[in-house]
C-alpha positions in Angstrom: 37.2 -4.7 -1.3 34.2 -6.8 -0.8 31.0 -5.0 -1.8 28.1 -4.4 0.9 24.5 -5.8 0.4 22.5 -3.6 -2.1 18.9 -5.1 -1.5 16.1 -5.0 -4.3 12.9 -5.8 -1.8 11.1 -7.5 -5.4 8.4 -8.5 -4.3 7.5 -6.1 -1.4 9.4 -2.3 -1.4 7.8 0.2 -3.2 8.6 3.7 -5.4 7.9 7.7 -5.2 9.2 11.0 -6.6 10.2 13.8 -4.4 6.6 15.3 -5.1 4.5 16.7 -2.1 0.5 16.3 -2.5 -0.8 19.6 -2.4 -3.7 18.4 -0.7 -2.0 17.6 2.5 -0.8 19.2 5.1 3.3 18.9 5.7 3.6 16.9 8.7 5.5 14.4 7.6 9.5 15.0 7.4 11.1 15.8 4.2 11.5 13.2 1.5 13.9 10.6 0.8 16.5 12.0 -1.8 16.2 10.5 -5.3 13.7 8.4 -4.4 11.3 7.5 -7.3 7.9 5.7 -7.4 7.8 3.5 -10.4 4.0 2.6 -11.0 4.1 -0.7 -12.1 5.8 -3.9 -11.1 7.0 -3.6 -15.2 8.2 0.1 -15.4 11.3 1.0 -16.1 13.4 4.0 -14.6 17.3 4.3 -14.2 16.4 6.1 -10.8 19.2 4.9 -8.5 16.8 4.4 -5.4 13.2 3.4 -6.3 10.3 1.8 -4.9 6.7 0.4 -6.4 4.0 -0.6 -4.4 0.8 -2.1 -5.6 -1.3 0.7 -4.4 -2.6 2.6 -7.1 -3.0 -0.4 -9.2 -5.7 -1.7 -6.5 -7.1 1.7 -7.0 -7.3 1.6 -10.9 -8.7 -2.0 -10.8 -11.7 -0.4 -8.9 -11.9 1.9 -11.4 -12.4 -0.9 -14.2 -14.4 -3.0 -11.9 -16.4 -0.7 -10.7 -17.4 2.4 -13.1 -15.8 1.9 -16.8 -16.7 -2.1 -16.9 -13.7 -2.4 -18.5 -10.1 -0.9 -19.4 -10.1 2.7 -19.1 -10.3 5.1 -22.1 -9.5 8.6 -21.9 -10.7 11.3 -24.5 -8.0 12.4 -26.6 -5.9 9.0 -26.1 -4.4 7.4 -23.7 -0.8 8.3 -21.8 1.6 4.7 -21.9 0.8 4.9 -18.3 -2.7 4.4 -18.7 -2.8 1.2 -21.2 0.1 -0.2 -18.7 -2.1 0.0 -16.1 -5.4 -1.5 -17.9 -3.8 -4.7 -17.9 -4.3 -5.3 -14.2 -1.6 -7.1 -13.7 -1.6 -6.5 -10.2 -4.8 -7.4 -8.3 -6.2 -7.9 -4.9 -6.0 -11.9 -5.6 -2.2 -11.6 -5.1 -2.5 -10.3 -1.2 -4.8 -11.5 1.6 -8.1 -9.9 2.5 -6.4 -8.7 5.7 -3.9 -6.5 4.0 -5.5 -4.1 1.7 -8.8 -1.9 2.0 -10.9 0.0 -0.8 -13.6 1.9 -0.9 -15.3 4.6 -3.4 -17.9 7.2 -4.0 -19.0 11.0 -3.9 -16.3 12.8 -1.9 -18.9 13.5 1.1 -18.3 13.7 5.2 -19.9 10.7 5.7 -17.4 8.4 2.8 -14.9 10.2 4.8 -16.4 9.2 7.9 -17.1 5.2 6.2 -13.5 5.2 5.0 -12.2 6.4 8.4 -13.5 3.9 10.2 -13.1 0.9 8.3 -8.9 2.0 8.6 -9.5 2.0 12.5 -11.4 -1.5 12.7 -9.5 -2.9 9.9 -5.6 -1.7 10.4 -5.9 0.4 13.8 -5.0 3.2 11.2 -5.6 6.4 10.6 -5.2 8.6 7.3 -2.3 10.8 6.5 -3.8 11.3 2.7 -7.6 11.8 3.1 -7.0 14.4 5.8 -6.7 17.9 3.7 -8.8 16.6 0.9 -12.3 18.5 0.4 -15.3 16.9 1.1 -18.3 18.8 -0.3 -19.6 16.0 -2.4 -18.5 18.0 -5.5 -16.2 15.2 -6.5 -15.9 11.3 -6.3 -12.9 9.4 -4.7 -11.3 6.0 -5.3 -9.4 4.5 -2.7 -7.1 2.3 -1.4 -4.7 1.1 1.5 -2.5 -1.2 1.6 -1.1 -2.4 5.1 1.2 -5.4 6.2 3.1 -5.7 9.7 4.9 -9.0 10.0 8.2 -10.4 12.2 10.7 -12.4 11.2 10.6 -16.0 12.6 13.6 -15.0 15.1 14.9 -11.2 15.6 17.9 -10.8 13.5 20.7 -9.3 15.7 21.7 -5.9 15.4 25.3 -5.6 13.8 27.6 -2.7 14.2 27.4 0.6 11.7 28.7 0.2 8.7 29.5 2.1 5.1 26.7 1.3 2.4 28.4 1.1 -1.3 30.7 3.9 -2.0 28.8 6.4 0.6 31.2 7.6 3.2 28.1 7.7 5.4 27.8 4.9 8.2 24.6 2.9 8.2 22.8 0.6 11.0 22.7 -3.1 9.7 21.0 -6.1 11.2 22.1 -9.8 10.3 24.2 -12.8 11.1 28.0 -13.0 12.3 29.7 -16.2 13.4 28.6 -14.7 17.0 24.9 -15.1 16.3 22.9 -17.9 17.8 22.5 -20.7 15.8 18.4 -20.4 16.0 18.6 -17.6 13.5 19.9 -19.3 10.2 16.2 -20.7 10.2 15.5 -17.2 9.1 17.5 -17.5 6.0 17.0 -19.6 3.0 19.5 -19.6 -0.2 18.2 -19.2 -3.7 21.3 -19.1 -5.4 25.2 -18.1 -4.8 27.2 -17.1 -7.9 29.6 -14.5 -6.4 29.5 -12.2 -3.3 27.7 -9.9 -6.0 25.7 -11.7 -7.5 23.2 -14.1 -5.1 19.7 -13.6 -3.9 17.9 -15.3 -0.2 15.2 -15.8 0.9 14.1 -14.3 4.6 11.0 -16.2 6.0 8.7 -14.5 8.6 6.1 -15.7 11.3 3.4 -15.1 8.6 2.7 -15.7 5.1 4.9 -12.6 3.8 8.6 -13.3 2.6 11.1 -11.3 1.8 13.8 -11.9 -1.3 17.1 -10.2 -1.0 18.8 -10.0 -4.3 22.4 -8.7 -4.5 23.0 -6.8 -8.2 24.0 -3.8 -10.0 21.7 -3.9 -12.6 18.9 -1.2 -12.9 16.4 -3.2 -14.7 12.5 -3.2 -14.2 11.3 -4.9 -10.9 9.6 -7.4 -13.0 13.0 -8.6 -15.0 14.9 -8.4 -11.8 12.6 -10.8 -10.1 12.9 -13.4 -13.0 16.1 -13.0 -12.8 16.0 -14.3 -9.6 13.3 -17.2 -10.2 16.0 -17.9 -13.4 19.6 -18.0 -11.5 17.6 -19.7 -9.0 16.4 -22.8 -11.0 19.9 -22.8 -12.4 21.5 -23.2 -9.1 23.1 -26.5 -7.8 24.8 -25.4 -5.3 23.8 -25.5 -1.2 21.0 -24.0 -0.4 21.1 -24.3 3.5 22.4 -20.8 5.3 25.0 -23.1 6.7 27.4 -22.1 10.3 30.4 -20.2 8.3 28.2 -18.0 6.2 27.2 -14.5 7.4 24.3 -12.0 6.3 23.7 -8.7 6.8 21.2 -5.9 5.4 20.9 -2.1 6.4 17.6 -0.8 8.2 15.8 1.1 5.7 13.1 3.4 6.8 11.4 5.9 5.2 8.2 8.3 3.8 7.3 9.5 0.3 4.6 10.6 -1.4 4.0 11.0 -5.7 1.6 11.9 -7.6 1.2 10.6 -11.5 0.4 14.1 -13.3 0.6 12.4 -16.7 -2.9 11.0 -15.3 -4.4 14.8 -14.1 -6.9 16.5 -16.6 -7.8 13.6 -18.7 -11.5 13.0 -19.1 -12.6 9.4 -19.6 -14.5 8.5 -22.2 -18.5 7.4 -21.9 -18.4 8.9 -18.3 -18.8 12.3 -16.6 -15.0 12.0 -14.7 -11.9 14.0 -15.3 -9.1 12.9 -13.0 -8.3 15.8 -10.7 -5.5 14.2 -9.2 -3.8 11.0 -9.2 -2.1 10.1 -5.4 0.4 7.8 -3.6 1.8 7.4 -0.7 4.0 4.9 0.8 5.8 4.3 4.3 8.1 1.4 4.9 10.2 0.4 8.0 12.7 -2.5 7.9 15.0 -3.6 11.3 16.1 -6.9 12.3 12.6 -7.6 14.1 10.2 -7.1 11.0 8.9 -5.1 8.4 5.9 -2.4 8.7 4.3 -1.3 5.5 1.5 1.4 4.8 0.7 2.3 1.4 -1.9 4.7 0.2 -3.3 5.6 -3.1 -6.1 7.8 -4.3 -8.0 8.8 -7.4 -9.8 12.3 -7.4 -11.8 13.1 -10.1 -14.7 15.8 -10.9 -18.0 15.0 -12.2 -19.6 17.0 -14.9 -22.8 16.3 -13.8 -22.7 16.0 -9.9 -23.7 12.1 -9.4 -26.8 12.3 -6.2 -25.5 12.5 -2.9 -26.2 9.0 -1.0 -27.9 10.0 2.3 -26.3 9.0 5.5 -28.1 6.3 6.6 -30.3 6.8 9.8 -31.4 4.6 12.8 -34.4 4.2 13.8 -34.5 2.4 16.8 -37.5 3.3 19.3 -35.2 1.7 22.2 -35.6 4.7 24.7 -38.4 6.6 25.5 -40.9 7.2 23.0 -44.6 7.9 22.6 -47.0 5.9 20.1 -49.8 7.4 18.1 -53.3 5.0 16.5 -54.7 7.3 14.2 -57.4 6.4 11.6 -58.4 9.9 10.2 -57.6 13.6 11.6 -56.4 13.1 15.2 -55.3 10.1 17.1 -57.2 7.6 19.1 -54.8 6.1 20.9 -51.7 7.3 22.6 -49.1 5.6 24.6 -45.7 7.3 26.4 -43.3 4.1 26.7 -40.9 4.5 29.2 -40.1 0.8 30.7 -40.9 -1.4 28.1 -39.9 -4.1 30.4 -42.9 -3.3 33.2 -45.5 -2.9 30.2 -44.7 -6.3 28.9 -45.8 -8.0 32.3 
């Protein structure tokens, strides 16, 4: 019996465990089961679901960037994790401005207030993560969001429910039949064909942002799977065009998780005053035949053994209402003026 489409997003879906943050509160529904956050594009995990998103690494590179000035060094040594992630192998260069936000600094009302507000102007966002954190200015926060909305060049159409693998359960897919208008094939490119197992497309949107599709068994890292794809695709002689006879189809995939990487918590970096509190991501992704929506957070807590000062909230002063001058040369004033109309004066 032909085999249904098992997708492997490469280079856009994303991973988590089934780990709650206990920093938030639960408003979100329950997990995805066995779904696992890998870290890196390069990790490996024989999770049956999982999902990576370049997130925390966004994060970590403001870490380097910013306060070690180079690859970060825990006391003690440093978890695989750690030295995997120094290499920066995912950075903001890969991504358009548009799509991602950072920000760091003492954990005080007004970051909160900063960060807040950039996610409204930037993303018309708001934040699920940085709402039950604490914000006495006792610790310092590294931050990111990642955020991409984008449509398909033409709506896919919505095909009937169908069985996924060997799950009895029914599933909602979106694709092309031999009913479908011809318009939509120009969604659809083909990178290779080997078997109705073993092929990988290419789905093209009305912005920069593609998706590949790769149809495989393997449970390999992200990173082989892909050039495996970039490999069986150079190889390929065959037609390329998603020509009248062929179909597609993929299942809507939506979902929520959060995970947290604990190998990361309590380690103190060397030749600063930081001990990572907590290490945080969080990752929502919706896929139906119009488009993809995909909001990623990530966070670095840490505590400060000696309290870095608190940056003042900056203050206006704009005398742009009514206000009252003072000319003073020594102990009391010699002239006084109460501007009300500025406009009238200036006559």
């Amino acid at each position: 019996m032909k085999k249904t489409f098992l997708t492997i997003l490469a280079m856009l879906m994303v991973s988590t465990s089934a780990f709650a943050f206990p920093f938030l509160k639960k408003t979100t529904p329950a997990q995805p089961a066995e779904l696992v956050t890998v870290p890196t594009f390069a990790s490996e995990s024989q999770a049956k679901n999982k999902v990576w998103v370049g997130t925390f690494e966004l994060v970590w590179n403001v870490l380097m960037d910013e306060i070690t000035r180079g690859p970060v060094n825990f006391v003690n040594g440093n978890p695989p994790l750690a030295d995997e992630l120094n290499k920066q192998n995912f950075s903001k260069d890969l991504i358009s401005e548009n799509s991602y936000y950072t920000a760091h600094g003492v954990m005080t009302p007004y970051l909160k207030s900063v960060i807040e507000t950039a996610l409204q102007q930037k993303f018309n966002e708001t934040s699920e993560l940085l709402k039950g954190l604490n914000w006495d200015g006792e610790k310092y926060l590294v931050y990111a969001m990642l955020k991409k909305d984008f449509e398909f060049i033409n709506a896919f159409d919505e095909l009937k429910k169908e069985k996924f693998g060997s799950n009895r359960t029914k599933v909602q897919y979106f694709g092309i039949d031999r009913k479908s208008k011809a318009q939509l094939r120009d969604n659809v490119q083909v990178l290779f064909y080997n078997s109705d197992n073993d092929f990988a497309v290419k789905l093209f949107t009305k912005d920069n942002d593609k998706i590949i599709l790769y149809r495989t068994d393997d449970n390999k890292s992200f990173e082989t799977l892909y050039n495996e794809v970039l490999t069986k695709q150079k190889e390929y002689k065959g037609d390329t065009r998603f020509n009248k006879k062929d179909k597609f189809k993929v299942p809507n995939l939506k979902f929520k998780t959060d995970h947290e990487y604990t190998e990361l918590a309590g380690k103190t970096i060397k030749n600063t005053d930081f001990t990572i509190d907590a290490a945080l991501q969080s990752i929502e992704f919706n896929m139906n035949n119009k488009g993809v929506e995909l909001k990623s957070e990530a966070a670095l807590i840490m505590k400060m053994s000696m309290p870095l000062p608190v940056v003042e909230e900056p203050r206006d002063f704009f005398c742009d209402d009514t206000f009252v001058l003072f000319l003073i040369e020594k102990d009391k004033p010699y002239f006084a003026l109460r501007v009300k109309d500025a406009a009238s004066l200036n006559k």
